[in-house]
mmCIF file as Biopython writes it, N, C-alpha, C and O atoms, coordinates in Angstrom:
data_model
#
loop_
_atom_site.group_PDB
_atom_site.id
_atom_site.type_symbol
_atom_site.label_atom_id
_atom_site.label_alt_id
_atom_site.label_comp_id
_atom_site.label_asym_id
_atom_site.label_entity_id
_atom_site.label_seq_id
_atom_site.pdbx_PDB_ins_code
_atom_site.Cartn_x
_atom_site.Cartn_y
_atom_site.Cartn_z
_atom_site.occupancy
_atom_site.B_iso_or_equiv
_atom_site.auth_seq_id
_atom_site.auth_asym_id
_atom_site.pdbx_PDB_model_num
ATOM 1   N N  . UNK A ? 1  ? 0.829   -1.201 0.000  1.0 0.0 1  A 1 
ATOM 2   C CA . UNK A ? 1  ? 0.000   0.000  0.000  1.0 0.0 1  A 1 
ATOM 3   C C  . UNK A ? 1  ? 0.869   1.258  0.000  1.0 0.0 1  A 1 
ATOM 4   O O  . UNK A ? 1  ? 0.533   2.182  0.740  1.0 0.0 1  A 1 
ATOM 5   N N  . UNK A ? 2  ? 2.014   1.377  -0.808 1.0 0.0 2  A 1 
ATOM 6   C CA . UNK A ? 2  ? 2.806   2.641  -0.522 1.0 0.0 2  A 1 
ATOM 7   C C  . UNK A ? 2  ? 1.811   3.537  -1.580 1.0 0.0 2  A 1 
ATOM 8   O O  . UNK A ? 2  ? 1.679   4.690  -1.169 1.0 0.0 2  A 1 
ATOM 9   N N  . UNK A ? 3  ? 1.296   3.343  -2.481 1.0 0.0 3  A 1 
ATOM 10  C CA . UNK A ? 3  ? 0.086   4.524  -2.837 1.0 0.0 3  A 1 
ATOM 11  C C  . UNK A ? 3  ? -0.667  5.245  -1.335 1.0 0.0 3  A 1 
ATOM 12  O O  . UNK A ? 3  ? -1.552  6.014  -1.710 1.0 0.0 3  A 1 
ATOM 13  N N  . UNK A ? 4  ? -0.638  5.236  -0.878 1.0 0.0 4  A 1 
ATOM 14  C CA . UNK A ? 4  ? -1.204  5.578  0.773  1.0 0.0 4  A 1 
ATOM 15  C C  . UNK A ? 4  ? -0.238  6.744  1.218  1.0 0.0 4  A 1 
ATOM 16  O O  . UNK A ? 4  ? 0.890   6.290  1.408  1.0 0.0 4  A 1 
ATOM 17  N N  . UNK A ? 5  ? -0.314  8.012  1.431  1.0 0.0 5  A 1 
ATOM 18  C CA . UNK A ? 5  ? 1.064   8.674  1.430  1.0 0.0 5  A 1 
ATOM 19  C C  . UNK A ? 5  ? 0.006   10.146 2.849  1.0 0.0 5  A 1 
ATOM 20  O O  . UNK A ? 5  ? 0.290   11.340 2.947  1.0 0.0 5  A 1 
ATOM 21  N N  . UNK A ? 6  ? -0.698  9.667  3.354  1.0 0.0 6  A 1 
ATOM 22  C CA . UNK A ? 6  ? -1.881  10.233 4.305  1.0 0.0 6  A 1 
ATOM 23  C C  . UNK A ? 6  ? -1.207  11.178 4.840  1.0 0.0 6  A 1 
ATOM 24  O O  . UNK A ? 6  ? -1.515  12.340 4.573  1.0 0.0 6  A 1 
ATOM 25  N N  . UNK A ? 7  ? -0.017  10.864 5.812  1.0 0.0 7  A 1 
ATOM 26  C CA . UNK A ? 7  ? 0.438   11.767 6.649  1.0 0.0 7  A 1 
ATOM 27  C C  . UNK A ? 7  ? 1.961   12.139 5.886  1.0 0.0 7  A 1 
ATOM 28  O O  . UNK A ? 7  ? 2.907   12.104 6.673  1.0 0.0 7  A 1 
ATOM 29  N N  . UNK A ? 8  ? 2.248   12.428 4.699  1.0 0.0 8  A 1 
ATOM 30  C CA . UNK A ? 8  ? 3.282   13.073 3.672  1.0 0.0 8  A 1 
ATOM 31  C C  . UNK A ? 8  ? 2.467   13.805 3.206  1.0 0.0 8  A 1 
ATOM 32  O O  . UNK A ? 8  ? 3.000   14.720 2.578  1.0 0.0 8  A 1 
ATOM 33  N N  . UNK A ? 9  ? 0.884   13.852 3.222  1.0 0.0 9  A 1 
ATOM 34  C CA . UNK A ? 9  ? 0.674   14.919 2.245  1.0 0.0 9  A 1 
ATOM 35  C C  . UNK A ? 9  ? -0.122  16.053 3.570  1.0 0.0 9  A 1 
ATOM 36  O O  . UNK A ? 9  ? -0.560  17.170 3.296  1.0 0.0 9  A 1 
ATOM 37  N N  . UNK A ? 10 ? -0.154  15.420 5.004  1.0 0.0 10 A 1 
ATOM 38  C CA . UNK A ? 10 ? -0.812  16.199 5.304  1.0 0.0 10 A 1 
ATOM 39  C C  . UNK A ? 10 ? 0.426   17.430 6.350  1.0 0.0 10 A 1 
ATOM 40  O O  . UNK A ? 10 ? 0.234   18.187 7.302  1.0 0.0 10 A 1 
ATOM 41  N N  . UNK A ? 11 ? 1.865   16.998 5.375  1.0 0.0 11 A 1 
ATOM 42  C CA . UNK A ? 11 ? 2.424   17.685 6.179  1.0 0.0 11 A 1 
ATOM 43  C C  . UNK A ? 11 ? 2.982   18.444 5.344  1.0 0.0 11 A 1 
ATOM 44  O O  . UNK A ? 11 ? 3.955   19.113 5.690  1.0 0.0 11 A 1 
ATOM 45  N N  . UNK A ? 12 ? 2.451   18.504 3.991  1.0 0.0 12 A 1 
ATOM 46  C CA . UNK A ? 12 ? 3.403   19.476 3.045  1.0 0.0 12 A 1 
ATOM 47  C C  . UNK A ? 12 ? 2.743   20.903 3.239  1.0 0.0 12 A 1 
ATOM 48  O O  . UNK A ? 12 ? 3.404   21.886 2.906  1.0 0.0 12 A 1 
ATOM 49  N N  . UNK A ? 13 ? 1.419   21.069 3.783  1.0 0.0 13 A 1 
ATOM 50  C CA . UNK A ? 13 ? 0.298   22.080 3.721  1.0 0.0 13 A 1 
ATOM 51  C C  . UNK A ? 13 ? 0.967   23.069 4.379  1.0 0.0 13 A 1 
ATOM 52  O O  . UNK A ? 13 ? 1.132   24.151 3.814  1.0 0.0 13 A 1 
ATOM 53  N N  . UNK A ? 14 ? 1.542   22.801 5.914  1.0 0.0 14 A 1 
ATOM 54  C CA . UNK A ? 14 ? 2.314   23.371 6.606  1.0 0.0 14 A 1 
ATOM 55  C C  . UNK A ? 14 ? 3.602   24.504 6.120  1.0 0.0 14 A 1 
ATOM 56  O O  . UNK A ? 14 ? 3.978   25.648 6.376  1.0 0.0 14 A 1 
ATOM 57  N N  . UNK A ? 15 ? 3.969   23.340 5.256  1.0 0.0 15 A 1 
ATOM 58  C CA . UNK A ? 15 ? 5.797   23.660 4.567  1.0 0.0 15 A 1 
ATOM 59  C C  . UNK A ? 15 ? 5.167   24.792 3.700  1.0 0.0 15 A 1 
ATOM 60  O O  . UNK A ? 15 ? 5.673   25.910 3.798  1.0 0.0 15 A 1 
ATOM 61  N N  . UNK A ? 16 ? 4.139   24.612 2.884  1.0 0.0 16 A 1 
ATOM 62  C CA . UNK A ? 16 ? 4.136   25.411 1.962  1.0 0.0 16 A 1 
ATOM 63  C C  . UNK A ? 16 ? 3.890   27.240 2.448  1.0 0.0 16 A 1 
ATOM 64  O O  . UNK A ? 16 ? 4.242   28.273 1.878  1.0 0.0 16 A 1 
ATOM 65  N N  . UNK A ? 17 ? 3.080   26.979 3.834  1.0 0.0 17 A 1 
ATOM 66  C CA . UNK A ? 17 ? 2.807   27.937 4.514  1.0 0.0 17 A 1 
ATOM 67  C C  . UNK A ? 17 ? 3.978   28.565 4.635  1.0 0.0 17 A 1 
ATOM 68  O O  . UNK A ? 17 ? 4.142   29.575 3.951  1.0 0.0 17 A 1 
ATOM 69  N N  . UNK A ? 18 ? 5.101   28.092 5.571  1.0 0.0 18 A 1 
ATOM 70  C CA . UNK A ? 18 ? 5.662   28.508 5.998  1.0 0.0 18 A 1 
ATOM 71  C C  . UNK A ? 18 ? 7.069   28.984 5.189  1.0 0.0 18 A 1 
ATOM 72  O O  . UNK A ? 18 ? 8.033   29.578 5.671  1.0 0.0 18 A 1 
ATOM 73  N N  . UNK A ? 19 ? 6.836   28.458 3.591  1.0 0.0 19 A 1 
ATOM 74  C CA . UNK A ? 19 ? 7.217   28.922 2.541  1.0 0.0 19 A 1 
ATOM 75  C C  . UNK A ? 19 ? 6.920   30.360 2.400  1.0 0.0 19 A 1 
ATOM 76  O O  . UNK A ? 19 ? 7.714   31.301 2.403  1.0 0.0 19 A 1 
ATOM 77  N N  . UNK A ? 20 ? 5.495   30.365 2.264  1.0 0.0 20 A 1 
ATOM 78  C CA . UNK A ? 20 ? 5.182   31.935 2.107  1.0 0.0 20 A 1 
ATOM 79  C C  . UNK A ? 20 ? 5.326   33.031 3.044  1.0 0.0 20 A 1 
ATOM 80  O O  . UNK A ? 20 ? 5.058   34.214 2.838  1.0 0.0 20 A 1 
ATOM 81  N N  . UNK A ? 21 ? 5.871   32.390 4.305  1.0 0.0 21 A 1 
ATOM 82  C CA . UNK A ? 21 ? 5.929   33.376 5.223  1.0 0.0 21 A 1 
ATOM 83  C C  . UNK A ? 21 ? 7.313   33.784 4.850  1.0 0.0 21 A 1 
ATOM 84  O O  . UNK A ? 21 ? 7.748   34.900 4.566  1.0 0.0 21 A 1 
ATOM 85  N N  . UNK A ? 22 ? 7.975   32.492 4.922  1.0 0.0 22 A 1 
ATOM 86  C CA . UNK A ? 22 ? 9.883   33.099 4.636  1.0 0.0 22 A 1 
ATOM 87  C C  . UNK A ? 22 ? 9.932   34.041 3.377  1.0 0.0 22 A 1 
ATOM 88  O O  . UNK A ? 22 ? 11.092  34.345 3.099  1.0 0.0 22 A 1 
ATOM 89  N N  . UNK A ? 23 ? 8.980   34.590 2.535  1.0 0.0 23 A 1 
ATOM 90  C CA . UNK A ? 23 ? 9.232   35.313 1.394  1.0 0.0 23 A 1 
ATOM 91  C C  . UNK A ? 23 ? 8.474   36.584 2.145  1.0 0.0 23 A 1 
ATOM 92  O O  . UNK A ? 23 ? 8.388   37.680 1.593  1.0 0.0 23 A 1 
ATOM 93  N N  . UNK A ? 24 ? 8.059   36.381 3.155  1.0 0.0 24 A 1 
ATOM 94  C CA . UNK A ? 24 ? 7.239   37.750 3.582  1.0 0.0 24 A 1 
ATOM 95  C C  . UNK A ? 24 ? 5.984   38.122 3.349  1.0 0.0 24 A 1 
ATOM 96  O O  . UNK A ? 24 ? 5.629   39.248 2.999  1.0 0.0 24 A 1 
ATOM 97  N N  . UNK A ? 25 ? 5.197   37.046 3.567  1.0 0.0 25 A 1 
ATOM 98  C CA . UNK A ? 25 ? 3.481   37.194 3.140  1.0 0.0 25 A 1 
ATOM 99  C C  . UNK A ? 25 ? 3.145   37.405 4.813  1.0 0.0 25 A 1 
ATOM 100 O O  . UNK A ? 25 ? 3.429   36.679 5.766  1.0 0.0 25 A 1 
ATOM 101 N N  . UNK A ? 26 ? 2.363   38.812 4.749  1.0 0.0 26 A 1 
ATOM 102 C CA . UNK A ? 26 ? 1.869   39.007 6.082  1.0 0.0 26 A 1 
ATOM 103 C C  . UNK A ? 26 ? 0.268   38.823 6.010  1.0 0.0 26 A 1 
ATOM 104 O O  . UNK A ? 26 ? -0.566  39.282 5.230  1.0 0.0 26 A 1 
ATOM 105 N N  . UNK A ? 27 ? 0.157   37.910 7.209  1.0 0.0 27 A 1 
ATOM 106 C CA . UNK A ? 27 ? -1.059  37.331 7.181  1.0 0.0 27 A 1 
ATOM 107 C C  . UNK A ? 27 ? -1.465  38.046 8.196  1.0 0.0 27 A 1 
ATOM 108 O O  . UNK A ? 27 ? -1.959  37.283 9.026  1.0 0.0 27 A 1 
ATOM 109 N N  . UNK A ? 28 ? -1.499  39.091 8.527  1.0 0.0 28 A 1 
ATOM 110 C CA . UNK A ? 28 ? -2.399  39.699 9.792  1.0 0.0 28 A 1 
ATOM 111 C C  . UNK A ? 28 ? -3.256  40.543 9.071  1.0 0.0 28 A 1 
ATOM 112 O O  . UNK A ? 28 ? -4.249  40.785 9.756  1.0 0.0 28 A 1 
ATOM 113 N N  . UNK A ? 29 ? -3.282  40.968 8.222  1.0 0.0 29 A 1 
ATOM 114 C CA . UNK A ? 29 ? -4.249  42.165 7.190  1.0 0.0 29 A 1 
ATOM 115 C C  . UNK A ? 29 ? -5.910  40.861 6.875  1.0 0.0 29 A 1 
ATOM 116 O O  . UNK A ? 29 ? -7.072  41.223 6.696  1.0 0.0 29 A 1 
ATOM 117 N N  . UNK A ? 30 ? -5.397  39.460 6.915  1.0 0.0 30 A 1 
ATOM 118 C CA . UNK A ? 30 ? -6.919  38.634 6.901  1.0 0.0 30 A 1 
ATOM 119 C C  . UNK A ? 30 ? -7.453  38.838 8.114  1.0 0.0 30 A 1 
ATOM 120 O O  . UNK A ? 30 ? -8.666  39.027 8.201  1.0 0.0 30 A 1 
ATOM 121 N N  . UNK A ? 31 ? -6.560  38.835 9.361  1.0 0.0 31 A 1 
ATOM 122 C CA . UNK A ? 31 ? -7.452  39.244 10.718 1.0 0.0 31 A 1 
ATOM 123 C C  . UNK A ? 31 ? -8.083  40.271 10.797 1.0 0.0 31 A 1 
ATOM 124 O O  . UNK A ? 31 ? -9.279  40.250 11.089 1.0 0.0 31 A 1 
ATOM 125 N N  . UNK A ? 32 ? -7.324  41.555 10.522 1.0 0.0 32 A 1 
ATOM 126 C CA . UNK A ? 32 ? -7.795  42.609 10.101 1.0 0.0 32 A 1 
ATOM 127 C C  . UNK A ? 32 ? -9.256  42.598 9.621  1.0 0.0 32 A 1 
ATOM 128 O O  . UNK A ? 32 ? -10.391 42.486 10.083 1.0 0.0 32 A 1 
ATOM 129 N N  . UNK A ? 33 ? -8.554  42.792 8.319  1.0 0.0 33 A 1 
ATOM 130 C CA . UNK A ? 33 ? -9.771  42.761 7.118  1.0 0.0 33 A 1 
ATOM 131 C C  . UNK A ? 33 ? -10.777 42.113 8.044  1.0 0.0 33 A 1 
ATOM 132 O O  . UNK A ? 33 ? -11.252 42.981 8.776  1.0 0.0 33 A 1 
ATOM 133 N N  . UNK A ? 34 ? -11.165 41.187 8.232  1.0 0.0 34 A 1 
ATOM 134 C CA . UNK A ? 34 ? -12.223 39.587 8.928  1.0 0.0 34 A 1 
ATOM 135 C C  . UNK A ? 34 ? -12.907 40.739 9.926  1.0 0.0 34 A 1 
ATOM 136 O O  . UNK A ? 34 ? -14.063 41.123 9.752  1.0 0.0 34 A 1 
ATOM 137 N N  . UNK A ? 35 ? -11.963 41.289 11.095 1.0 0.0 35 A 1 
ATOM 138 C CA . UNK A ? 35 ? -12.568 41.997 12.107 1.0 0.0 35 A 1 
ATOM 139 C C  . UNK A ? 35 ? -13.540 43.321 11.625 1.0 0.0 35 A 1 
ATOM 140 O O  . UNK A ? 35 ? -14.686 43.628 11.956 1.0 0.0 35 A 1 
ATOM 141 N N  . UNK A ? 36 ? -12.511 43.999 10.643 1.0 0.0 36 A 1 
ATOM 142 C CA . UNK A ? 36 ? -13.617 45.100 9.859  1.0 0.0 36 A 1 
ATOM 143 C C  . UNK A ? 36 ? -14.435 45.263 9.251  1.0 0.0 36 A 1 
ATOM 144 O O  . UNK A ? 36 ? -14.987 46.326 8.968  1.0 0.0 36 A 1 
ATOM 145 N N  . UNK A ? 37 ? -14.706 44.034 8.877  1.0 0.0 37 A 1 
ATOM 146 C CA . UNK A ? 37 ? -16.384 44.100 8.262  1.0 0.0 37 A 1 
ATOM 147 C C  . UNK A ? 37 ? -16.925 43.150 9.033  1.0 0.0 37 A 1 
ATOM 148 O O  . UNK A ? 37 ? -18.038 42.981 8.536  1.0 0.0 37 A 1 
ATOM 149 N N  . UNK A ? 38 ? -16.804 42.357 10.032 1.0 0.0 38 A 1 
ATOM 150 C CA . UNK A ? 38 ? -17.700 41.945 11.165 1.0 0.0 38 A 1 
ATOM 151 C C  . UNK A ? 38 ? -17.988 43.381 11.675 1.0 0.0 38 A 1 
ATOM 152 O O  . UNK A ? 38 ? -19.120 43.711 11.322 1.0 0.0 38 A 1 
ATOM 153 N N  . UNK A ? 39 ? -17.531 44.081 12.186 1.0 0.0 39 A 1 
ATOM 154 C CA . UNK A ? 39 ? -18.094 45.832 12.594 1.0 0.0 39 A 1 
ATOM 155 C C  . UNK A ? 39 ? -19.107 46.320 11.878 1.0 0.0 39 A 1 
ATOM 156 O O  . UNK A ? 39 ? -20.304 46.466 12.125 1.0 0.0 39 A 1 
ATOM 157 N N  . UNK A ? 40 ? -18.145 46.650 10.541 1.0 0.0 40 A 1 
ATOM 158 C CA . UNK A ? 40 ? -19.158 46.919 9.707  1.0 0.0 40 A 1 
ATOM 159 C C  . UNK A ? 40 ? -20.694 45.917 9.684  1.0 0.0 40 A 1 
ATOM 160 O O  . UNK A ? 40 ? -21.681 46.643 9.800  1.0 0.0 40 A 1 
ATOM 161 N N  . UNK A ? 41 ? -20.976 44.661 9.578  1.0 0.0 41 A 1 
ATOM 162 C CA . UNK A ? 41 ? -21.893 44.474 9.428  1.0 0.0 41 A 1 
ATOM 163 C C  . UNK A ? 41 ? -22.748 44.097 10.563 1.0 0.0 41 A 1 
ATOM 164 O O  . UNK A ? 41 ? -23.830 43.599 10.254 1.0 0.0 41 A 1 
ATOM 165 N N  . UNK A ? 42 ? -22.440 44.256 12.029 1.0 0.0 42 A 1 
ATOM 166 C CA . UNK A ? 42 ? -22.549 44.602 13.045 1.0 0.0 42 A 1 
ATOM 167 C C  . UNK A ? 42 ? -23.516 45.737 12.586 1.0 0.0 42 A 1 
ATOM 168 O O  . UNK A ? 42 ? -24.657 45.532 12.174 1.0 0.0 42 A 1 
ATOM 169 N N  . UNK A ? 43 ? -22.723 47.367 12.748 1.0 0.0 43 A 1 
ATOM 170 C CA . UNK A ? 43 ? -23.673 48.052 12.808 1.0 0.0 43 A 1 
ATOM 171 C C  . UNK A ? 43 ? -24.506 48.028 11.374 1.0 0.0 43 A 1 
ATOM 172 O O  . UNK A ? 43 ? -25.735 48.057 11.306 1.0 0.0 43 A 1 
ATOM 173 N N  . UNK A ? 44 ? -23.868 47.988 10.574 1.0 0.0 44 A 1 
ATOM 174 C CA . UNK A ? 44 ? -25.475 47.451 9.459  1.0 0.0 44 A 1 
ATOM 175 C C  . UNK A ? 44 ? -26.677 47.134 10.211 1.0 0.0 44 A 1 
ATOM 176 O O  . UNK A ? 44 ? -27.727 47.777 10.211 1.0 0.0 44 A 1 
ATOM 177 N N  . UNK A ? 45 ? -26.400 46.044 10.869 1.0 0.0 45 A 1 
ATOM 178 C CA . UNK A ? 45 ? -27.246 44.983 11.215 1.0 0.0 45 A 1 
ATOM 179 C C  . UNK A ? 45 ? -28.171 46.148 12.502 1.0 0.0 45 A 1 
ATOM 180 O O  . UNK A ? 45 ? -29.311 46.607 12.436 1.0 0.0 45 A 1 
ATOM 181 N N  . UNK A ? 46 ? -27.259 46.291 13.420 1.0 0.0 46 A 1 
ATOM 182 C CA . UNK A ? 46 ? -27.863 47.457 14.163 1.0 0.0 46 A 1 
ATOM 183 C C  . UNK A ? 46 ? -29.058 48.654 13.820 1.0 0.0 46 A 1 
ATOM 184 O O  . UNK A ? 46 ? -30.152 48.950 14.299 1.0 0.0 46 A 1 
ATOM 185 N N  . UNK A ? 47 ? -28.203 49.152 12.722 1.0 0.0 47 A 1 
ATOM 186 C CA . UNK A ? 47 ? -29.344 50.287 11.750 1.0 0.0 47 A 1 
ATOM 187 C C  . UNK A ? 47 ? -30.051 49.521 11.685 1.0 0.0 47 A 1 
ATOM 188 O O  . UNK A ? 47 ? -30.952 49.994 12.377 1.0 0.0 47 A 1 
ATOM 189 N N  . UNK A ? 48 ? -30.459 48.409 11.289 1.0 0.0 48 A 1 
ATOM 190 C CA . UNK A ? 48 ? -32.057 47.895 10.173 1.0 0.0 48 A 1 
ATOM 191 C C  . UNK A ? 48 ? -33.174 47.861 11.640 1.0 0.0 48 A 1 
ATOM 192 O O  . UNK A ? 48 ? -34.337 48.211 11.840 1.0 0.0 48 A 1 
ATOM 193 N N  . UNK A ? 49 ? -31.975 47.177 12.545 1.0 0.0 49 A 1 
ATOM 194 C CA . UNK A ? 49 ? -33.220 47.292 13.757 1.0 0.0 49 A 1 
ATOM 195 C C  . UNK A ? 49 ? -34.005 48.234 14.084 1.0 0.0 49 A 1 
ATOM 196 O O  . UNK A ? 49 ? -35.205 47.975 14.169 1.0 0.0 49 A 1 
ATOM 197 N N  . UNK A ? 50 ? -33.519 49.593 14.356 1.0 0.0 50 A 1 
ATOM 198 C CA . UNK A ? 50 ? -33.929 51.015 14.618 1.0 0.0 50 A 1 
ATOM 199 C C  . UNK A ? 50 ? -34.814 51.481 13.805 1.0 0.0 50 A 1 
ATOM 200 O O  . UNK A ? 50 ? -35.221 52.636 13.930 1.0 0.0 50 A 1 
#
């Protein structure tokens, strides 16, 4: 069963990540971003009530 490669592929996901970090991909602008339009649609959501 070496076609079976389960935990080789579930560790390349990682590498590749941490590929893109060593070139300088800043991933805090998705937290960001994520938090600012939860606000935003927060108060959206707020207005319709009123």
């Amino acid at each position: 069963e070496s076609y079976r490669q389960g935990p080789k592929e579930e560790e390349q996901a990682p590498k590749a990540l941490m590929a893109i970090d060593g070139i300088g991909w800043d991933w805090s602008y998705m937290a960001n971003e994520k938090r600012t339009m939860l606000l935003l649609l927060m108060k959206k959501f707020q207005q319709n009530l009123l």
